[in-house]
C-alpha positions in Angstrom: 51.6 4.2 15.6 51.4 3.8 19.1 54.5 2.1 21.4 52.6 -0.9 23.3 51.6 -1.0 26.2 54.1 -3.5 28.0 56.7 -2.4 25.2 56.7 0.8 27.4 56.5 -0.9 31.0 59.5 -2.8 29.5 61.5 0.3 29.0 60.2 1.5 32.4 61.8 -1.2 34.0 64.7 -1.5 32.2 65.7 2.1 33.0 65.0 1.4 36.6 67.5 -1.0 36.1 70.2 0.8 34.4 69.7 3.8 37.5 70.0 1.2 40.5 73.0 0.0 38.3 75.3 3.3 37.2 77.1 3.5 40.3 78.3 -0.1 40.2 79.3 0.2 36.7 80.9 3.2 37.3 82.7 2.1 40.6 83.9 -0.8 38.7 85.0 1.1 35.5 86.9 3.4 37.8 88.9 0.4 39.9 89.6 -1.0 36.1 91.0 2.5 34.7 92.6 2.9 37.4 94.6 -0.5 37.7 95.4 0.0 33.8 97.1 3.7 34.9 99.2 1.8 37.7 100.3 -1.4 34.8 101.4 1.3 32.5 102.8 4.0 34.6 102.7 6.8 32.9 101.9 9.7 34.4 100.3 11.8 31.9 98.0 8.8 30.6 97.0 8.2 34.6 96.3 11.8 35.3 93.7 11.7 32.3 92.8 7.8 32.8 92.4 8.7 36.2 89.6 11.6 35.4 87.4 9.2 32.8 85.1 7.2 35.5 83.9 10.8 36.6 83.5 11.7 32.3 81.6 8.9 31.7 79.7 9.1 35.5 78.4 13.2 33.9 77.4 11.8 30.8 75.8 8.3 32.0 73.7 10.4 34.2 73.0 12.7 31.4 71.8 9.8 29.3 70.1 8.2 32.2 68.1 11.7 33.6 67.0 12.0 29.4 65.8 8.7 28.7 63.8 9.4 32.3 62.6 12.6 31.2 61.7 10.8 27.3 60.2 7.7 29.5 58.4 9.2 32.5 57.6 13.1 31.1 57.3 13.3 27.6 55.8 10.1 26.9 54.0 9.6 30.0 52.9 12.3 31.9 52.5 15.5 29.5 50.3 13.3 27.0 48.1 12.0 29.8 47.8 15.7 30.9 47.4 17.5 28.0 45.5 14.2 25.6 48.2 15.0 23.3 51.4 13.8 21.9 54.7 15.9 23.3 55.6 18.1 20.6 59.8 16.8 19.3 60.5 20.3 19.5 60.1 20.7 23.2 61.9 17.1 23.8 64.7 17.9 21.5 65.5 21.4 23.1 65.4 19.7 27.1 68.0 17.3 25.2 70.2 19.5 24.6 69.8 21.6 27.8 70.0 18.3 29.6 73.8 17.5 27.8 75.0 20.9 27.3 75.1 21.2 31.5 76.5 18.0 31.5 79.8 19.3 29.5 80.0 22.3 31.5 80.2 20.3 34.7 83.2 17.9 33.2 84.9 21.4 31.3 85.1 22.7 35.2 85.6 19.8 37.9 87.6 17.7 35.5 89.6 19.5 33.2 89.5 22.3 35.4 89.1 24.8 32.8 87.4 28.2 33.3 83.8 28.2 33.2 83.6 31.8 33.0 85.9 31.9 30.2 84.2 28.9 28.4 80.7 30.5 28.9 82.3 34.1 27.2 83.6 32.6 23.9 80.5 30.3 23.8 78.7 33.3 24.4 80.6 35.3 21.7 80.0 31.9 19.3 76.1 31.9 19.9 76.4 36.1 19.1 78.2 35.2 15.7 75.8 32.4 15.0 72.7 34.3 16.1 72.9 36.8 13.8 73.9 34.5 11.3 71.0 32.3 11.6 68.6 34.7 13.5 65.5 33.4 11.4 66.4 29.6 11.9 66.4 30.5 15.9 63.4 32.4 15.9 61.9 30.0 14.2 63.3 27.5 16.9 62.4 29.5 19.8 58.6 30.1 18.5 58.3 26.1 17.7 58.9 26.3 21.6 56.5 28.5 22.4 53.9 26.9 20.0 54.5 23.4 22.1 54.2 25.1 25.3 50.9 27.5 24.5 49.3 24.7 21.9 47.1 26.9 19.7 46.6 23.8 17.6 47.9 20.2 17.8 48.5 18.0 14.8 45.1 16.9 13.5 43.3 20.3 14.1 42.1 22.7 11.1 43.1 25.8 11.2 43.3 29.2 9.6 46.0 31.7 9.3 45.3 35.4 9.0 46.6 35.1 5.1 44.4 32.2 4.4 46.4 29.5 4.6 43.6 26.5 5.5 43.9 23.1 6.6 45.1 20.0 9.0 48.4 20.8 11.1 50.5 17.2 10.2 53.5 18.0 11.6 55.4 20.5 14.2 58.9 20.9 13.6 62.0 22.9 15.0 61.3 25.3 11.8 58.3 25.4 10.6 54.6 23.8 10.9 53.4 21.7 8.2 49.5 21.4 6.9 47.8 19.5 4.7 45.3 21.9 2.2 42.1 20.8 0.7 43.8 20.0 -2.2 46.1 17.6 -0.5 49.4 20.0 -1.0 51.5 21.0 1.8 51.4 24.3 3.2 55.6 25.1 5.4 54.8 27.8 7.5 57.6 28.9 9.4 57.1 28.8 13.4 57.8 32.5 13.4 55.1 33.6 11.2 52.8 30.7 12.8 53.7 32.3 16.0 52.7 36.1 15.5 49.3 35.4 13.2 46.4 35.0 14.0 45.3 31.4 14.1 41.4 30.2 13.6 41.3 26.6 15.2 38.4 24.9 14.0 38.1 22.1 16.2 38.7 24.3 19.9 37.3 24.3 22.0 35.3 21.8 21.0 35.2 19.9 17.4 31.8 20.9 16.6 31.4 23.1 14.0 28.5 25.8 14.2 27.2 26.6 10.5 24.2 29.3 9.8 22.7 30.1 6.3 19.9 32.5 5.2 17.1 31.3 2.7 15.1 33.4 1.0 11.3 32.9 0.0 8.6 34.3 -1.0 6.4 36.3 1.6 3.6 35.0 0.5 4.0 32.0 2.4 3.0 31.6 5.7 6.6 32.2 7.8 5.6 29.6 10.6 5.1 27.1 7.8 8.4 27.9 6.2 9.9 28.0 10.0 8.7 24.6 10.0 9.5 23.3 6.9 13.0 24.6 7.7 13.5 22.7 11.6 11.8 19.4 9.8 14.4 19.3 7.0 17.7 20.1 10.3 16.3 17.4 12.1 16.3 14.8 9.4 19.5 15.5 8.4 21.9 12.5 9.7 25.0 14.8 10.2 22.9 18.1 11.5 23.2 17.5 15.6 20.5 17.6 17.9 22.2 18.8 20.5 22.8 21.7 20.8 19.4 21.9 18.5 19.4 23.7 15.1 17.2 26.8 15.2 15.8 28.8 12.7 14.6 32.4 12.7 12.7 35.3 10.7 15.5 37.3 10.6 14.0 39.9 7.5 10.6 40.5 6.5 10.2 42.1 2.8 9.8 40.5 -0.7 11.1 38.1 -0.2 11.6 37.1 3.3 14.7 35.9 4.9 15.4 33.0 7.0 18.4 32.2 9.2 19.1 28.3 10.2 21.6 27.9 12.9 22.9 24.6 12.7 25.8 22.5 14.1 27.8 19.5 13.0 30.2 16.9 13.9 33.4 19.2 12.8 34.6 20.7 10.3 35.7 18.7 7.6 32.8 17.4 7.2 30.9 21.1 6.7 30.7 20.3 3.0 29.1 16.7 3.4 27.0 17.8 5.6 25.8 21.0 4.0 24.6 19.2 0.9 22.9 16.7 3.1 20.9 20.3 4.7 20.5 21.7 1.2 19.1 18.1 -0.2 16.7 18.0 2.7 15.7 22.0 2.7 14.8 21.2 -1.2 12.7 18.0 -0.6 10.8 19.8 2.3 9.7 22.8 -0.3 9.4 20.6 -2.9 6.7 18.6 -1.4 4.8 22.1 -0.1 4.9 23.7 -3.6 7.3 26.3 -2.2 10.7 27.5 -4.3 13.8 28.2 -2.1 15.4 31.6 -2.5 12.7 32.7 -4.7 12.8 36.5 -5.6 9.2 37.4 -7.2 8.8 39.8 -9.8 5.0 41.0 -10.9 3.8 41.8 -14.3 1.1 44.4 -14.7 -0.1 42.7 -17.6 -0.6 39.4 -16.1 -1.6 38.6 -12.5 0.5 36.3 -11.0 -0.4 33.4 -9.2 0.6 33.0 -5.2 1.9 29.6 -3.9 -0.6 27.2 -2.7 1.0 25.7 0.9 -0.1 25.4 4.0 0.8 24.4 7.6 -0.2 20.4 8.0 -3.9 20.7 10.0 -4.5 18.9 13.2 -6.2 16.0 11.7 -3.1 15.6 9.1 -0.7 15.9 12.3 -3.0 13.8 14.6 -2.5 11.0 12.0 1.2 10.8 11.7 1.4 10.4 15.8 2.4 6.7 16.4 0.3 6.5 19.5 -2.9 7.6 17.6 -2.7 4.8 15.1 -5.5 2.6 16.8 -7.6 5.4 15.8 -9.8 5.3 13.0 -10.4 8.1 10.6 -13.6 9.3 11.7 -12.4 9.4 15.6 -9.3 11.3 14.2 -11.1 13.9 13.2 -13.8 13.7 16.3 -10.3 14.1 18.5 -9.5 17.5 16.2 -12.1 19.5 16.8 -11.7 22.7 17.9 -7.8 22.0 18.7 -5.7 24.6 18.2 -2.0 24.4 17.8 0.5 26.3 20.0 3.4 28.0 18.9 6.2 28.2 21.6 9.8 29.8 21.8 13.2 28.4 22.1 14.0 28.0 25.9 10.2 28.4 26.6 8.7 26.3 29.6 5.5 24.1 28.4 4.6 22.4 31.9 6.6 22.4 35.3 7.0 19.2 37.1 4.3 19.2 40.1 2.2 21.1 38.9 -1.4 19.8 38.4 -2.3 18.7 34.6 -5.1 17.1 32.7 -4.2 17.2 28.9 -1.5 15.9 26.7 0.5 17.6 24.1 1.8 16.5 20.7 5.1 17.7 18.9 4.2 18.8 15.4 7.2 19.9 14.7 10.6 20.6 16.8 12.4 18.9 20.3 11.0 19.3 23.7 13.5 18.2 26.3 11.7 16.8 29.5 13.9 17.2 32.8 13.7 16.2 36.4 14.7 17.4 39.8 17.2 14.9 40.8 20.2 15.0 43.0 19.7 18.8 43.9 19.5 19.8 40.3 17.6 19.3 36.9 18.5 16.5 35.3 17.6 15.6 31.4 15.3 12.6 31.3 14.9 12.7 27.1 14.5 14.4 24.0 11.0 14.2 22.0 10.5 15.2 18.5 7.9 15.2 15.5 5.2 12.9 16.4 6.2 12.1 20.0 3.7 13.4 23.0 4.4 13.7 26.7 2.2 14.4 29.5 0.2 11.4 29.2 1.2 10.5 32.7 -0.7 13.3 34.6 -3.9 13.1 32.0 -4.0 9.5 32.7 -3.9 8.6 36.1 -4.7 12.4 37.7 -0.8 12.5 39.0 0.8 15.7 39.1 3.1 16.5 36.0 6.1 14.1 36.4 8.3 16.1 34.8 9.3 19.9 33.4 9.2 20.2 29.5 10.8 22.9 27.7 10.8 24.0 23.8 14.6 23.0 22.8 13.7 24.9 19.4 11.0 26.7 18.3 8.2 24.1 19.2 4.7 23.9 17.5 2.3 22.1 19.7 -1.4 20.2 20.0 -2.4 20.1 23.6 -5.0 17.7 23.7 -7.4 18.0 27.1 -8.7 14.8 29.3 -12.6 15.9 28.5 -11.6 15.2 24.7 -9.8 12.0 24.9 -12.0 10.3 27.3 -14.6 8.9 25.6 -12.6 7.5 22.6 -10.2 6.1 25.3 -12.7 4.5 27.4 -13.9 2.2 24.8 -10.3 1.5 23.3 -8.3 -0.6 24.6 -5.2 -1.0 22.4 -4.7 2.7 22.6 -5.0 2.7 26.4 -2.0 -0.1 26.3 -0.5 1.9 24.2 -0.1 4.8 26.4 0.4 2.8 29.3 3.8 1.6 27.8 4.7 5.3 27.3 4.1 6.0 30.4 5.4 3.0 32.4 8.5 2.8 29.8 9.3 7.2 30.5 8.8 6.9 34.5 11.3 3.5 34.4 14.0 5.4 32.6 13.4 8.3 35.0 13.6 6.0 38.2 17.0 4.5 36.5 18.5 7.6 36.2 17.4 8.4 39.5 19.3 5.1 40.6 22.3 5.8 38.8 22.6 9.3 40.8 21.9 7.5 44.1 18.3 8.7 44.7 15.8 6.7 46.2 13.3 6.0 43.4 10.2 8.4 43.1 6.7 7.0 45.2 4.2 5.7 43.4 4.1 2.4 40.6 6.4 0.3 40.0 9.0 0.8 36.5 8.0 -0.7 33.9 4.1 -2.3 34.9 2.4 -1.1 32.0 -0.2 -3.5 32.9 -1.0 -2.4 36.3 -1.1 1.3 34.8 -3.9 0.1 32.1 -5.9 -1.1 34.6 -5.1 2.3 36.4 -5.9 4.2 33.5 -9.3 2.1 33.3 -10.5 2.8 36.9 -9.7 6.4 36.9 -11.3 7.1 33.6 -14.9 4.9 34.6 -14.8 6.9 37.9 -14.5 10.5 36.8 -16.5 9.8 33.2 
């Protein structure tokens, strides 16, 4: 749990205190050792009485420089730094460090022993020790080295080259400590953590990427089951949109094979989320007579029968466009004539801002992102999907394209031209107010943005007066048709 905030500007302060203070105290508890020596006269006890204020002066500052170094370093400035908490094995080892020079300061300028000589047997100690306990100090030494290089921090998942899998709950002097799937404990020593090779799912960044391969019959048309197959990604609550989910042809034969790309929040919840994608690819085939994964075998005897499905037509898309719904049936289909949809690429560029344009397009499947040169650079004014349109603007009012679109995944498209639209939007209103909020509401959101990166707002109408663009629409439309 974390220390409160003025808990720790407390102990801030109070150990301000306690370092303007020290050398009173110790002045003080020098003059009263000192007096006590004199009372008692005894030579031996004032010799040693005599060397105790500088004793306690080395290990008051030794106390004082760690609780600084606890206070200001590894509970202020390394987690504000590095977003995480100081490991105990790096604090616990600058401890030690911190006190150890503090005895070898009073072992030679107080009791005048030889620090050479002191430094030999301790050094002859540690060589007895260390090849006593040479695992526990490699294990010590590469808990340092996992604090300092951090290829994991308590919370991540990780993998080790054996297969030990899960979440990293502790770092100790020894060993590191994670949780499996199956809520046991994995103790991994620090020196085998250390030397393997460690798979941190959640660095650089906590998404996880995820790609599967489907396989169905070839029968079916691939750029209905590529649809199919983006549709069902992009209804799925954990799959995110950015970056998109793409899916490819990535084997033609009998069957064919299909690669989705996908990404989600992170990785524990891969499972959760891949039964969401499953559930969705399932409902998607299910409702276009199509069996996932479906390996055909032929009899000779019997001929066999080949899936009935079909890529939605332009009427069927046409319909489920919210804009459209003023439409009636019969104008539906007078609008779908001789419209032909357009199949464009990842990454592909649909219409460049500037440039002249007298059509609009609808999304019948996939995510066009619409960008804007602002503040030297293009800058991301939204994301459309299924049943959204763009470039009304232009086809409207004879502007030049506002903005550039571009196919965020593989993007099927109706481009609808001015000569078609005009006479069933001349004599309807509601759908001319409806594309007038479109409009006004994408060009408001662009001027905002434009704002918020200190731009002077484009030329032109006002953000947001959908009314004033109707009657635009109107004049432009009764002069030209």
């Amino acid at each position: 749990m974390p220390e409160p905030v003025s808990r720790r500007r407390h102990r801030k302060l109070l150990w301000l205190l306690a370092l303007a203070l020290l050398p009173l105290l110790l002045w003080a508890a020098d003059a009263l050792v000192r007096q006590l020596a004199d009372a008692a006269a005894v030579d031996g006890f004032a010799r040693y009485a005599g060397a105790l204020p500088t004793v306690l002066l080395y290990a008051a500052v030794a106390y004082v420089l760690d609780q600084g170094l606890r206070i200001w370093i590894w509970e202020g400035a390394y987690p504000r730094f590095t977003g995480t908490a100081t490991p105990g094995v790096i604090q616990g080892a600058a401890t030690v460090v911190v006190y150890s020079i503090a005895a070898l300061l009073v072992l030679s300028r107080i009791l005048h022993l030889d620090t050479g000589a002191v430094l030999i047997s301790t050094g002859v100690v540690a060589g007895v020790l260390g090849v006593a306990m040479q695992n526990t100090i490699s294990d010590l030494f590469s808990g340092v080295a996992i604090g300092i290089d951090q290829p994991y921090r308590i919370g991540d998942w990780v993998e080790f080259e054996d297969g030990t899998l899960g979440e990293v709950v502790d770092i100790t002097w020894r060993s590191t400590r994670i949780r499996s799937w199956n809520a046991s404990l994995y103790v991994v020593p620090n020196k085998k953590a250390a030397t393997s090779t460690v798979h941190n799912y959640q660095r650089p960044s906590p998404h996880y990427a995820y790609w599967l391969e489907l396989a169905v019959s070839c029968e079916i048309s691939p750029l209905l089951v590529r649809e199919l197959l983006l549709k069902a990604a992009l209804a799925c609550r954990r799959v995110l949109k950015d970056p998109a989910p793409l899916v490819y042809l990535c084997q033609l034969g009998r069957p064919c094979r299909y690669m989705v790309f996908v990404h989600f929040p992170d990785y524990p919840w891969r499972y959760a989320a891949l039964d969401e994608l499953y559930l969705a690819i399932h409902a998607q085939f299910q409702r276009a007579g199509i069996a996932p994964a479906a390996v055909t075998y032929q009899i000779d005897a019997r001929r066999a029968e080949a899936p009935v499905a079909s890529l939605p037509s332009v009427p069927e898309v046409l319909r489920n466009v919210a804009v459209l719904t003023p439409l009636s049936d019969a104008e539906i289909a007078t609008l779908a004539e001789d419209l032909t949809p357009r199949e464009v690429g990842v990454g592909e560029r649909i219409v460049e801002q500037d440039d002249v344009g007298d059509s609009m397009f609808v999304i019948a499947t996939g995510i066009v992102v619409l960008s804007r040169r602002l503040d030297g650079g293009m800058k991301e004014i939204e994301r459309l999907g299924t049943g959204q349109c763009f470039g009304e603007l232009s086809m409207l009012t004879g502007e030049p394209r506002y903005s550039t679109a571009r196919a965020a995944t593989n993007v099927r498209l109706i481009e609808i031209p001015k000569a078609k639209l005009a006479p069933i939007l001349s004599g309807n209103e509601q759908l001319q107010a409806r594309l007038a909020e479109i409009a006004a509401a994408r060009r408001a959101h662009s001027e905002a943005l434009a704002r918020s990166l200190a731009e002077p707002a484009g030329h032109g109408m006002l953000s947001g007066d959908a009314a004033w663009l109707k009657e635009l629409i109107g004049n432009f439309f009764a002069h030209r048709h």
